[in-house]
C-alpha positions, 0 to 999 in steps of 0.5 A: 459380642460386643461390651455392655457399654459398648452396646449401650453407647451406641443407642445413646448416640443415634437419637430421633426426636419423633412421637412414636408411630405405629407400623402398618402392620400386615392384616390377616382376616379383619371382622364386622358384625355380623361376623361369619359363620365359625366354618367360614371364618376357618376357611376365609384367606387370611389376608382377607379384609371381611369389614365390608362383607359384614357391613353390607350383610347388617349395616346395624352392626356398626353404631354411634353416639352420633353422626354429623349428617346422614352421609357420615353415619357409621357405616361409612367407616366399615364400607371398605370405601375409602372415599367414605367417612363417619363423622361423629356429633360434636362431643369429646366423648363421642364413640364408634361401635362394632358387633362382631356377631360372635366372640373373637380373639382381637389381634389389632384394630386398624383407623384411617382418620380424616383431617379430624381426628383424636388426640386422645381416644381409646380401643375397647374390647366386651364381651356383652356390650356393657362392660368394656377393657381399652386395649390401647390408650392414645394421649397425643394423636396425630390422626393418619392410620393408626395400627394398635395391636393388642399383644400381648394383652387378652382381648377378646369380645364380640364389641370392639369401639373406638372411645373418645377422649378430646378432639384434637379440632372443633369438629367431630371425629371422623374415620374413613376406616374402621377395621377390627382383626382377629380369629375365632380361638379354636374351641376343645375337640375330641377329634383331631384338630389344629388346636393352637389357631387363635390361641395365646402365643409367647416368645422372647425376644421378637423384632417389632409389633408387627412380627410377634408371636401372636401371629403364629396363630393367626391361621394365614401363611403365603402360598410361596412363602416369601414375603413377612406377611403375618409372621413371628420375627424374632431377634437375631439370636440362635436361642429364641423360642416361640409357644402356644398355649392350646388352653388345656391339657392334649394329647398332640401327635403332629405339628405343622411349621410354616417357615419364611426363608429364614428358618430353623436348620436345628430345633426342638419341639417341646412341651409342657404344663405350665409354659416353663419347664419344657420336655422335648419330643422331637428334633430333626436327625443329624442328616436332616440338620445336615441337609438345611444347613447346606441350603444357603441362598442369597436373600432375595433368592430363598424361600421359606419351608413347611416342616411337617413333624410327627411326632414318634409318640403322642405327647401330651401337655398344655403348652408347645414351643419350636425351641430355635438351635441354630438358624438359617445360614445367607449368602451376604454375598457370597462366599460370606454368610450372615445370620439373621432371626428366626421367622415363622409363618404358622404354628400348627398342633394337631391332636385331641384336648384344648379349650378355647378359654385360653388367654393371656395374663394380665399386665402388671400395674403400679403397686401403688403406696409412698415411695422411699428412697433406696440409693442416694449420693450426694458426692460430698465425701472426699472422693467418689464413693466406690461402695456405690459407683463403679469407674468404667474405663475404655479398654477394660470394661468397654470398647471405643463406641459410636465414633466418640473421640475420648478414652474413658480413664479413672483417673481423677483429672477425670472423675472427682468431687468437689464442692459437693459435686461429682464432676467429669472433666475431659482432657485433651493432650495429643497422642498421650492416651494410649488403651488396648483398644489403640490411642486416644487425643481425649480423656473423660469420665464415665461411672455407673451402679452396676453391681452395686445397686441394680434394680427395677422400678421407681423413680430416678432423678439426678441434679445436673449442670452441663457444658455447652458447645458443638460435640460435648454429649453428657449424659444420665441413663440407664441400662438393663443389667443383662446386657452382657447375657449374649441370650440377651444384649442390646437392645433386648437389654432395655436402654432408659435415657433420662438426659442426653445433650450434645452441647446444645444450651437450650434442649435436651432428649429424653428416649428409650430403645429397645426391640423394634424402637432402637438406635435412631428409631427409638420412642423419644422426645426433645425438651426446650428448657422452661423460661429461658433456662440453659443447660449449663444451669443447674436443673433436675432430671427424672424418670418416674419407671413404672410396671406400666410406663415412663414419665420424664421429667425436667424440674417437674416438668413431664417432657415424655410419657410413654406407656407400656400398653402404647409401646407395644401396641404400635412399636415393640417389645417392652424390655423394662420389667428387669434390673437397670442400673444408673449411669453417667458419662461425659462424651465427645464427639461421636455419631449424635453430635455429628448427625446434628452439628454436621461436623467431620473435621478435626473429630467426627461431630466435634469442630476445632473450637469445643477441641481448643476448648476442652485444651483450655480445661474446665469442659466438665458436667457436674451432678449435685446428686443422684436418687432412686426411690422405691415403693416397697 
């Protein structure tokens, strides 16, 4: 298992400056009013598009606020005719309604736009048409076709609409699709039933928005079971788990699993009352272990499996997991092997029990209340202050990272204060520097708060002057502080970086990387300094880390805002709700300079002007101070 910084380097190094985008996900049974009868949905095929069977059977179930002309009325957006649009009247506020006929858990909401599209708009979701909860909040659209799943918010309702905010041209907004999908939750039965169909599902760490555990309840599975249609995705890590909550105290005496090629050799199926403490009812025999692991196929070759268990003894409790031990084993090619996540199809638990009432808790939300500050240096001691900052070194507390040409040393030609500053400087000399983990031309400076102020939430900033020049990469960012639990690493740890520049004198990058969003697809944003301004003048910093998203800020300036509701809707798994800790470092060279200067020689990304510079001295990043504040 690679170092803490060793992981976290390696996201700081692969940035792309892209406005998140959202993954065309797969799409089980898509609803319009009038929705189906509960037998029919039950038995539809679950990648079935049902939007344009509802709108021929009640056109008036898809409304307006208006409509251009009688050709773009709403009901054009739910014919299934691509060659079809509504057009709305001209009005920011201008919105497009579906009646679902019935109560549905929504599981996401698909829009094709046309050239006229929202920048700002809402999905809601009511149970009564009057009273609405978004789901999903765009602030900078870029119109195309947008998928925004719900997990893992509770929406569930009969009327779905897409809310208007501003338009992004003068005209109207117009949808050539609208398609809403989801399932009828699987209501209590005094006879025996798949109880878990529609119901919250939870796991820990999954690979993207579109492989969470909400789809392994959405009642659809491929005949061969091949391909990642609808499926739970986790991470790559032995011990992830996925549940179900059936809504109310059963009694279970079987559970179906649906498995894609990589399923689980070992397991456990568990239950329990209150989805934390776990009993355990079933695992495989050490025969039957035995027997899957020996199953090792090239990818391309291997299909899934369908586990059905029944259980020794009726068990009962609310909730059920797969609890993963060991995974599915491919040839990478052979003789190697290699392992990769856990995937799931379907979950199935059938007995007696349950309640449709079943539903996910409420996000977080900022507390509100004045912020204080809870951790400042503003480095006019005689020396770093160790009680605050630890000195990271290459060889002990790291490893080399990202093709990154120096050694981290503490030493104080490297990390010292001066003039009220906290400066890292590199060095250069040949051959000198010699670590376990082999001998290094360049040295420089890198500390962090680990184990010494870790913490969750508010508002971080730092005043910094930085260097310029082709390959220089400082950078001030922060780290989940269980990156180094191998249950967890990177990117589940969270990667929050507040500035990165890689010597380049009018911008910098702000980004963050986590499951489904990491290394070069992170969620993150460039920033060109404000009148003319340089990096190598003095500017400040910031992130304002909420319960509910990130606002990056440069001199004030919102350069990047993320929200929580956002991320996960169209990208992945927020991993921010935990301890971070701050860090600073001043890099060379390295895969994010390389992918922009396009220089190999003499070092990757650094060219033999900024390595003749660095020999000179005087190639160092300065920090004026650094703050956290709090609400408490």
């Amino acid at each position: 298992m690679p170092s803490r910084t060793t992981l976290a380097a390696t996201t700081a190094a692969l940035i792309a400056f892209a406005a998140p985008t959202a993954f065309a996900a797969p799409a089980p049974t898509a609803f319009a009013a009038p929705a189906p009868s509960r037998a029919a949905v039950r038995a539809a095929a679950w990648d079935t598009d049902l939007t344009a069977a509802a709108h021929t059977a009640n056109p008036g179930a898809v409304t307006a606020s208006g409509s251009e002309n009688d050709t773009t009325g709403p009901g054009a957006a739910a014919d299934g005719d691509a060659a079809t649009h509504w057009s709305s009247n001209a009005a920011d506020d201008a919105w497009l309604r579906v009646d679902l006929g019935a109560s549905y858990r929504i599981s996401r909401v698909t829009l094709d736009w046309e050239a006229s599209y929202g920048k700002q708009y809402a999905l809601d979701v009511s149970r009564n048409g009057t009273d609405w909860t978004a789901f999903y909040t765009e602030d900078n659209g870029t119109g195309g076709s947008v998928t925004a799943h719900t997990y893992p918010q509770e929406a569930t309702g009969r009327y779905v609409r897409m809310r208007g905010i501003q338009r992004a041209t003068g005209g109207g907004y117009a949808l050539s699709a609208f398609k809403v999908y989801g399932g009828e939750p699987a209501p209590a039965s005094t006879t025996r039933a798949n109880l878990a169909l529609n119901h919250p599902a939870y796991g820990n760490l999954y690979q993207d928005a579109g492989s969470s555990p909400a789809f392994v309840t959405d009642g659809g599975w491929p005949a061969d079971l091949k391909g990642g249609q609808s499926r739970w995705s986790s991470d790559w890590n032995a011990d992830r788990w996925v549940s179900v909550d059936l809504g109310a105290t059963s009694t279970i005496d079987s559970v179906d699993l649906y498995w894609e090629a990589a399923y689980g050799v070992d397991y456990r199926i568990q239950v329990s009352d209150d989805n934390s403490d776990w009993r355990t009812v079933y695992q495989p025999t050490a025969d039957e272990v035995a027997a899957r692991r020996a199953d090792i196929k090239a990818p391309g070759d291997a299909a899934g499996r369908h586990d059905t268990v029944t259980l020794p003894t009726p068990a009962t409790g609310r909730y059920v997991r797969m609890l993963g031990v060991e995974r599915r084993s491919f040839y990478n090619p052979a003789p190697a092997t290699a392992q990769f996540g856990y995937s799931l199809y379907e979950f199935q638990v059938w007995g007696t029990g349950g309640s449709a009432d079943a539903a996910y808790p409420a996000l977080p939300k900022d507390p509100g209340g004045a912020y204080s500050t809870t951790f400042f240096d503003d480095f006019t001691g005689s020396g770093l202050d160790r009680s605050k900052w630890r000195v990271v070194r290459t060889g002990t507390e790291m490893g080399p990272v990202n093709g990154e040409s120096q050694a981290y040393v503490d030493s104080p030609d490297n990390i010292r204060t001066e003039n009220g500053a906290l400066v890292l400087e590199s060095k250069y000399c040949k051959g000198c520097t010699s670590t376990p983990n082999g001998t290094f031309d360049f040295t420089s400076g890198r500390v962090d708060t680990n184990t010494k102020f870790d913490f969750t939430y508010g508002k971080v900033s730092a005043r910094m002057k930085l260097p310029v020049g082709d390959g220089y990469w400082p950078a001030f960012w922060m780290l989940g502080s269980d990156v180094d639990d191998p249950t967890v690493s990177w990117p589940g740890s969270g990667e929050t970086d507040i500035m990165e520049n890689i010597g380049y004198g009018d911008w910098t990058s702000s980004a963050l990387h986590g499951p489904g969003y990491s290394a070069d697809g992170n969620i993150g944003a460039q920033q060109t300094y404000a009148d003319g301004g340089r990096a190598n003048e003095w500017h400040t910093y910031g992130v304002e880390w909420t319960p509910e998203g990130m606002t990056f800020t440069v001199d004030d300036r919102v350069v990047q805002k993320t929200s929580r509701q956002k991320l996960e809707s169209t990208r992945g798994q927020w991993v921010f709700g935990h301890n971070q800790y701050v860090i600073l470092n001043l890099a060379l060279g390295g895969a994010y300079p390389a992918g922009w200067n396009k220089v190999t020689e003499p070092y990757w990304g650094l060219p033999q002007s900024s390595v003749d510079r660095v020999a000179q001295g005087g190639v160092k990043a300065e920090i004026d101070w650094v703050r956290v504040e709090q609400k408490k």
